[in-house]
N, C-alpha and C positions, 0 to 999 in steps of 0.2 A: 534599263528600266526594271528587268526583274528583279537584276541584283538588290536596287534600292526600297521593292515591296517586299519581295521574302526577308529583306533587314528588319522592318517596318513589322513584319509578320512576329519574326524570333522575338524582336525586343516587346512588342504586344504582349506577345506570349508568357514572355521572362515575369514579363511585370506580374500580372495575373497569377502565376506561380508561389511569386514571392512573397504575394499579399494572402496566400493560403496556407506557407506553411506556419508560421507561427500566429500568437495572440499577440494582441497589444501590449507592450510591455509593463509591469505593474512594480510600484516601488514594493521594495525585499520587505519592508515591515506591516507589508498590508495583512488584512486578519485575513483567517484562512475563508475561502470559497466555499459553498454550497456544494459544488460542485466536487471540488476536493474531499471536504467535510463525509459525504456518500462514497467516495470510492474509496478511503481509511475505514469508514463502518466494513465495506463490506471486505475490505484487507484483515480488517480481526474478527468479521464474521467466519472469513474462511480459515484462518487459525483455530478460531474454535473451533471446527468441524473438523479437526483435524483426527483422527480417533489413531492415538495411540497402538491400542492394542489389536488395530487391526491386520489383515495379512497382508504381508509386503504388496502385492499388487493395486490392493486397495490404499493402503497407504501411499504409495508412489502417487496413484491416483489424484488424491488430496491434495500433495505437497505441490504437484504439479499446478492444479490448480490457484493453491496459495500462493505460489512464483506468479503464476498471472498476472493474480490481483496487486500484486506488490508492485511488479515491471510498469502496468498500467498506472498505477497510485506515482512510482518514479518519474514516469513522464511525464506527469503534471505539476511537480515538485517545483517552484521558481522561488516563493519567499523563503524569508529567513524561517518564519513558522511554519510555513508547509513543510519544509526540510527539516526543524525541529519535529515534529510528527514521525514523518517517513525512516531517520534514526532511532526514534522509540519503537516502530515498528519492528525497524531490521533487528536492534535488539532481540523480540520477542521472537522472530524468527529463527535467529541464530540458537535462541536458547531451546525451540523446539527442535531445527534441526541435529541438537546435542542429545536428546529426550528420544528421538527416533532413532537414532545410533544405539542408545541404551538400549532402546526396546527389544529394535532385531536381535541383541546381543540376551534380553533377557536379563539387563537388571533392575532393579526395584527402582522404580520409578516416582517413589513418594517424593524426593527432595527434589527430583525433577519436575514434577508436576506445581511444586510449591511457588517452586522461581519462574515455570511459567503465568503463576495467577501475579507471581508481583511484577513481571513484565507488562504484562496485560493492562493492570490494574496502568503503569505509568504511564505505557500507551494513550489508555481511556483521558488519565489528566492529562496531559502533554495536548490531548485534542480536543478536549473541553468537554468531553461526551462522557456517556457511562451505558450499560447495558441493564435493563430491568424488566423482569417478567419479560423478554426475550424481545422487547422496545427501547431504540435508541432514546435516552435523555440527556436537557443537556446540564452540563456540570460535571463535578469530577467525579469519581466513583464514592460509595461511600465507602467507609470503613470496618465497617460490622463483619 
């Protein structure tokens, strides 16, 4: 008899578990989420705050944080467009973390700074949004 309640108990349990770890599954071409939509603003908010030239500790600081928001943005990733997003991202990433290498090292940072405004910028289209007067909008960036 207790073998057949603690079975009773485990499989209870199991269930319950299972139905928490993930979401309902959503077809790959659905538009991106609200949800998601906030956690990319705030994955290239935190790129932006990224400050170059400041000192390694403080910068480490940042970058740290920037991996956060990305790792957090990654686990949310399931469609084909959230994952088209989350690649324009990691681009934008890749290209600052090249940009902080120059820095420590102390070289001219213009043509790095260049390519990360047109990372940014395909980020922003890639997720329909744009950044103005330091307020999400939506649409692609403009081009001015």
């Amino acid at each position: 008899m207790k073998i057949i309640f603690l079975s009773f108990v485990f499989a209870a349990g199991c269930s319950a578990a299972m139905a928490q770890l993930a979401p309902p599954p959503r077809p790959a071409n659905d538009p991106l989420s609200n949800t998601y939509v906030t956690a990319a603003e705030s994955t290239l908010d935190a790129a932006e705050a990224v400050d170059l030239g400041a000192a390694p500790a403080a910068l480490d600081s940042q970058m740290a944080n920037l991996k956060t928001t990305r790792t957090n943005l990654a686990s949310m990733a399931y469609t084909d467009n959230e994952k088209l997003v989350l690649s324009a991202i990691d681009s934008l990433m890749f290209t600052l973390t090249s940009c902080r290498i120059q820095a420590i090292d102390g070289t001219d940072l213009t043509a790095c700074k260049t390519h990360l405004l047109e990372y940014r910028h395909a980020a922003e289209e890639t997720l329909g949004k744009h950044k103005s007067e330091g307020t999400w909008k939506n649409g692609p960036p403009s081009t001015e």
